[in-house]
N, C-alpha and C positions, 0 to 999 in steps of 0.2 A: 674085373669081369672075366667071367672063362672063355677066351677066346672060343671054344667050339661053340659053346652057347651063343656068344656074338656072331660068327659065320653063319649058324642057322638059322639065326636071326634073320640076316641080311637075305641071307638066300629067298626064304620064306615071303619078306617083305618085298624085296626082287621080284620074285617070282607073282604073288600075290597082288602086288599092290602098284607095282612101280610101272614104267613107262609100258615096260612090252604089256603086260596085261591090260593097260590103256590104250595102246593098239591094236590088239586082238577085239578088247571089246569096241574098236570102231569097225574092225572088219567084218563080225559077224554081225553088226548093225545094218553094215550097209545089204549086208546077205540076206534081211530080214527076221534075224532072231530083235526081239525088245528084251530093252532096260527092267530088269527087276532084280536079277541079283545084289544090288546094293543093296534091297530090301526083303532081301532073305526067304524069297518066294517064286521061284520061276515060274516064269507066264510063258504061254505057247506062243509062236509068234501069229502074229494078228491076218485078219484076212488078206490076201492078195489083190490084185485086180487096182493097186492107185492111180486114178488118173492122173495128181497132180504129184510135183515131188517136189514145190517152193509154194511159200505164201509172202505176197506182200499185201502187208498187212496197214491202210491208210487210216488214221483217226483225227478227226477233226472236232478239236478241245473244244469244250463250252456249249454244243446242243448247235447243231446246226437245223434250221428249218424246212420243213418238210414241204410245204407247200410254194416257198421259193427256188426250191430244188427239184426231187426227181416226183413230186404229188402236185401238181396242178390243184387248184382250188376254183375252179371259175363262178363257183356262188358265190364265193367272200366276193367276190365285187359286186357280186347282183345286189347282196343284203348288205352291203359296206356302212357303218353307223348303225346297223338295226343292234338289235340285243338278239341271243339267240333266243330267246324267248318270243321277240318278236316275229322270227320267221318262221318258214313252214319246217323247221329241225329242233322245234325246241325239246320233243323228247329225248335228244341227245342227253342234256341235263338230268334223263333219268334212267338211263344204260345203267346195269347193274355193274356195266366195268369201270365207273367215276370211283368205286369206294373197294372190290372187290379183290383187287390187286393191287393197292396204293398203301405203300409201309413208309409212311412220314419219318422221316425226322425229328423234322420240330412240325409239330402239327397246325396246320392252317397257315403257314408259311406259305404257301405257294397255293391260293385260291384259285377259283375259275374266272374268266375276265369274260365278263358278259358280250359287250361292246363287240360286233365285228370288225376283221382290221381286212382290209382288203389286200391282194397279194401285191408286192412291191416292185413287183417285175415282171414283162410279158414271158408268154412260153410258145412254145410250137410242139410238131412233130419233126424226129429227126431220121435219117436214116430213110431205109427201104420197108424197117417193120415199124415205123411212125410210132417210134416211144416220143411221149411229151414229158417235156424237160423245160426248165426256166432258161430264160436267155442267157442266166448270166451260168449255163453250164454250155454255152454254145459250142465252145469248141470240141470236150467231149464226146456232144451230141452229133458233129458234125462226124467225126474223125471216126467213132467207137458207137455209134446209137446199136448197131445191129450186133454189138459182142458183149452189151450190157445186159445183165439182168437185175432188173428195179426190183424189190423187195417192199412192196407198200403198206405192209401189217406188222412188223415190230413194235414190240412192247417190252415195258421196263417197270419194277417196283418202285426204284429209288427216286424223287422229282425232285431232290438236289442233286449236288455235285457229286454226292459217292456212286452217283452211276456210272462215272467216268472208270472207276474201278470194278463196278458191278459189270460193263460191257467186257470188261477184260476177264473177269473170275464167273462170271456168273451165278455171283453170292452178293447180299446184298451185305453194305458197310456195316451194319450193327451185328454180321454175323459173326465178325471177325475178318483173319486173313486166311488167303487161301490160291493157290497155283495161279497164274493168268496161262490163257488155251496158248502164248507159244511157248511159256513151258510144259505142258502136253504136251505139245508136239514134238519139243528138244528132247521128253524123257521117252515118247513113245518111239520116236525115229532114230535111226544113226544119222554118219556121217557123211558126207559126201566130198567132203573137202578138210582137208585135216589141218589148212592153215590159216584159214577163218573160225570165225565162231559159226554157231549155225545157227544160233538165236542171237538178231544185229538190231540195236534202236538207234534208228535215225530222229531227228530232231530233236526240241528238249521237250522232255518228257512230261511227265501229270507233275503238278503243284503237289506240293505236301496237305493243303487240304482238300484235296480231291483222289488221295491215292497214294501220289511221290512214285516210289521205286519199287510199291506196291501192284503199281498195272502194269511192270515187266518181270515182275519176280516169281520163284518158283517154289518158295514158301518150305513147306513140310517136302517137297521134293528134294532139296536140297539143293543151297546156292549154287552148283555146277551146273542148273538148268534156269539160272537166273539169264535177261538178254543183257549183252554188253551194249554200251552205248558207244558209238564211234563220230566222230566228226568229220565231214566233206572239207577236207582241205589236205592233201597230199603232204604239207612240209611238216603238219601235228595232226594225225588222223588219230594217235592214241598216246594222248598227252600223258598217259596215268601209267603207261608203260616202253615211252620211248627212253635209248640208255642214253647214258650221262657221255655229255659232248666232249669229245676225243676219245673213248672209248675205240677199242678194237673188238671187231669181231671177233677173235680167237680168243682174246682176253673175256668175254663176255658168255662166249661159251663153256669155257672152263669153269667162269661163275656158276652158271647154271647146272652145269655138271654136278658141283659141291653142291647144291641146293638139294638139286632131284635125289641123290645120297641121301644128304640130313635129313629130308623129307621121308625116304623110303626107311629112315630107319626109328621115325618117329610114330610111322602106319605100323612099323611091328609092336609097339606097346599100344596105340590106340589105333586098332584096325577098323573099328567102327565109328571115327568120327567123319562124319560127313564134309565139316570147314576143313580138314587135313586133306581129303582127296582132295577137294577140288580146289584148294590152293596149290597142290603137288601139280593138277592140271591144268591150273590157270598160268603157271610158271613157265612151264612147255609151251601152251599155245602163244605165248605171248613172245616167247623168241621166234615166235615160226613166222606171228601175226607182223610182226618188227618189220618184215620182208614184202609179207602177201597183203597189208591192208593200204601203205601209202599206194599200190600201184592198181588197187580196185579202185578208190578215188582220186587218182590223176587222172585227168578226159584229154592230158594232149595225144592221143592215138586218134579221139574219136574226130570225127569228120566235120566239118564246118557248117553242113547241114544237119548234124546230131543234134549239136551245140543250138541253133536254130529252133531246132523242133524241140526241144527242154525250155528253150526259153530263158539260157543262161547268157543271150545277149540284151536281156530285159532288167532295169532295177526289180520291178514288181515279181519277174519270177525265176531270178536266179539263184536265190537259196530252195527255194524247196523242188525247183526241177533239179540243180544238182544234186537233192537228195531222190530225186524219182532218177535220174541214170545210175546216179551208185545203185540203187536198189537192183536197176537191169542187170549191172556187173556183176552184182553180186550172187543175181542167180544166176548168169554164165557160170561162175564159179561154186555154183554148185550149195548154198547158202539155204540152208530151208527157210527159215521162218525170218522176215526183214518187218519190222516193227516202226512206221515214221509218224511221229508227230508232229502234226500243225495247230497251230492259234495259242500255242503258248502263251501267256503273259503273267507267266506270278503266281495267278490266282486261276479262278473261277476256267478262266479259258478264251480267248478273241471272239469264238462264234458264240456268247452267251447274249445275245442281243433284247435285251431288257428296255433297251431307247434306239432311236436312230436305226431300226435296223436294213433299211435302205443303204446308208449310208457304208456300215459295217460288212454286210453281208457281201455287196456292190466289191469291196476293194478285196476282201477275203478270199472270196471265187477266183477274184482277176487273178491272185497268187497262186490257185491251184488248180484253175480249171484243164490254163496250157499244160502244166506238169502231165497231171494225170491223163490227157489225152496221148500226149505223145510217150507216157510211159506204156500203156497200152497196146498203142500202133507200135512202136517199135517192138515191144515184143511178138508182136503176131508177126511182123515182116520177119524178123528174125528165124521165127516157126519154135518159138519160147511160150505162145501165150498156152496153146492147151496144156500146156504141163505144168506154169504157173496160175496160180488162182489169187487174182488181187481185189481186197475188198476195203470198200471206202464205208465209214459208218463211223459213226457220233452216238454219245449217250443216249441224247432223245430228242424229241423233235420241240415245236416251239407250236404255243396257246394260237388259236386259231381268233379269238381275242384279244384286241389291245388292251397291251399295257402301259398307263401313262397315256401320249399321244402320236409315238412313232415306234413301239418293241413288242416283241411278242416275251410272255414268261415261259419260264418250263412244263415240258409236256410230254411225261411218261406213257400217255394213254393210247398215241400212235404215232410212227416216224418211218421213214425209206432209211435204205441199204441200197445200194449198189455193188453189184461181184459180175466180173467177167472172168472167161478164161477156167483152166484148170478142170474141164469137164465137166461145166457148167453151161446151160441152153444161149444162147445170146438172141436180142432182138426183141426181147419178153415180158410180161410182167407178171409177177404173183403178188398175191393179197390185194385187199384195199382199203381203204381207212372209207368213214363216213361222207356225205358231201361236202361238210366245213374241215375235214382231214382231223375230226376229234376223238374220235375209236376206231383201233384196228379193226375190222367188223369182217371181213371174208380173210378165212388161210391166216388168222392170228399167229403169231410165231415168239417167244420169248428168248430172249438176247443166247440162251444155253440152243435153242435148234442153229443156229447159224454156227455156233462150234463142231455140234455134231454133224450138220453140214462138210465144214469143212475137214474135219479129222476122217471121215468119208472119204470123202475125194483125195484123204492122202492115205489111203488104204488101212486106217485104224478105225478099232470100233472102241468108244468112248467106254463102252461099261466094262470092258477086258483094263481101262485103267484104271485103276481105282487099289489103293496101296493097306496092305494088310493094317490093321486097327487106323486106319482115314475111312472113316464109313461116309460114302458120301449121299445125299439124297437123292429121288426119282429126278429130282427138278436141275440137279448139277449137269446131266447126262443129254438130255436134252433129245429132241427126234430129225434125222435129218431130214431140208425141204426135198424130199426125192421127186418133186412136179417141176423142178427148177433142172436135175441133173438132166445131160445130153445122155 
């Protein structure tokens, strides 16, 4: 090869492709220029004015319950055993939105369940602005009622499981694959921390039939805007990339030295593969990460009454509150987008309560309720919450009819959200479902306005992203709820 041709190679590749142009493009990120030169089209950068500059992002696998949660039902108990037909709501059964919005799967798989089931749990008011909430969110209610905002009109096409996926992409599963909103957010934002990821999945994630790696991926963006998945445990937070025991540091970074070369010099013959950058920069962050992720998840710093209020001195909620304080740490350190799953099981998801959902629903809350309170409170004590925006929200909600003799089925037709913080109203409610909680019926909202919601509040306008030949449609884009913003 003729060495000058190889020099200006490297230079070119160097110059182009290699670390420093990987830190350059995180400094004019953080300046407010967006991501689009990988895609050969510069975009102007996006509006200013963001209130928030982290999202943590809660999802509760398998369809959590609407009317057990943050939608009160108190006729299901009036007409408990009637059919809805029986009571004074049986034109419910003939809403145009039973059939108008609902893209089966397998069709007639998930019928209407005539039978009322009455709510499984008492509710109150909480707080100063008297949001009702079920008991079994009491602590939330107690700690956080007046920084919540209920969201009581969501709706979804999918009434299986690919809505698990659909909440994340806001495409339905036969349409194919397609971005999840925190890769938006990772491609539309920079950096703020250059030794973390800034797209982080806490807990385990969606099932391969409901999603997989699907509901953190960033698809046609390309995998550098995929989330990492990391684990709450200081001694293997990043089992996929801690180095080989007796390793030296020096010796490790010399490794990595020879890589980011071989690498740079594999972008000058293919400067447009996508899996080559972001291998070249998964390489980097993950010497940096070696350092910066076991000490975001170490809590021996934090205080004995932290610890306390996470509720990592409880069996019932010591995994998923020490995923609600990493998440806090993480936005200290600057982390946009934190992604945590709960009700994992394999399958379907813990909150798909089909039978017993008494029972189910009962121990599932007890796992999350403390978390999510005291993730909340501690960031507001902090003076973290206006600028973080944390939102708790499941597929869809659950049949306002029994199933069987103690479950409710799936119920795309209406379901709550909850978001506080990030420049968002607290103390509030919008939309409302019907009186048996079976159609969104006031401020309906479809699973894409709660993205453009949030991509809002992190000062991006959803239709500025959108990738030369990815046409995407009216309904990806979504409208943000602007009666909800502070």
């Amino acid at each position: 090869m003729n060495p000058l041709l190889h020099t200006r190679r490297e230079f070119l590749a160097t110059a182009g492709m290699g670390f420093g142009a990987l830190a350059a493009g995180a400094m004019l990120q953080r300046d407010g220029v967006v991501r689009a030169a990988e895609h050969g089209t510069p975009q102007r950068a996006f509006p200013t004015g963001a209130k928030a500059k982290s999202v943590i992002w809660i999802f509760l696998i398998g369809g959590m319950s609407q009317m057990e949660s943050f939608d009160p039902k108190p006729e299901l108990n009036k007409y408990a055993d009637k059919t809805i037909e029986e009571s004074p709501y049986k034109a419910t059964l003939e809403s145009p939105y039973l059939k108008k919005n609902l893209r089966e799967v397998i069709e007639g798989l998930h019928k209407v369940h005539p039978k009322i089931f009455p709510m499984q749990v008492g509710y109150r008011k909480f707080g100063q602005s008297g949001l009702e909430m079920s008991e079994w969110w009491a602590r939330t209610g107690e700690l956080c009622a007046d920084d919540l905002c209920l969201v009581r009109s969501m709706w979804t096409t999918d009434n299986n499981h690919g809505a698990q996926y659909q909440f994340h992409t806001g495409r339905h599963k036969l349409d194919g694959e397609f971005p999840t909103i925190g890769s938006w957010v990772h491609y539309g934002l920079g950096s703020l921390n250059d030794n973390l990821p800034q797209f982080v999945v806490l807990g385990t994630p969606l099932a391969d039939c409901c999603g997989g790696a699907q509901g953190h991926g960033a698809n046609y963006l390309g995998p550098r805007h995929n989330g990492i998945q990391l684990v709450v445990d200081p001694t293997s937070p990043l089992p996929f990339a801690a180095p080989d025991r007796g390793t030296f540091q020096e010796e490790q970074a010399g490794e990595f030295k020879l890589l980011g070369r071989l690498n740079r010099l594999s972008a000058a013959d293919y400067p447009d593969d996508p899996a080559l950058a972001a291998r070249t920069r998964s390489y980097e962050l993950a010497y940096q990460m070696q350092a910066a992720v076991p000490d975001v998840v170490n809590f021996a710093a934090e205080s004995a009454d932290t610890h306390k209020l996470y509720g990592l001195d409880n069996a019932a909620t010591k995994t998923f509150g020490g995923q609600c304080l990493a998440a806090r740490r993480m936005v200290e350190r600057g982390v946009r987008f934190i992604q945590l799953f709960h009700g994992s099981n394999g399958g379907a998801g813990g909150w798909d309560a089909h039978g017993n959902l008494q029972a189910g629903h009962s121990k599932l809350c007890g796992q999350v309720d403390q978390p999510i309170a005291a993730l909340i409170h501690d960031l507001k004590r902090r003076g973290l919450l206006n600028e973080t925006l944390v939102v708790i929200g499941t597929e869809f909600g659950r049949t306002p009819g029994a199933q069987g003799t103690n479950g409710r089925d799936h119920h795309p037709y209406g379901f709550s959200i909850a978001l506080a913080g990030g420049g968002i109203k607290g103390g509030v409610v919008h939309g409302a479902t019907d009186e048996l909680g079976f159609h969104a019926v006031e401020n309906r909202h479809y699973v894409t306005d709660l993205h453009a919601t949030l991509l809002h509040q992190l000062g991006l306008d959803p239709r500025q992203l959108e990738i030369p030949g990815r046409k995407r449609l009216e309904i990806d884009f979504g409208e943000p709820i602007r009666a909800i913003m502070a």
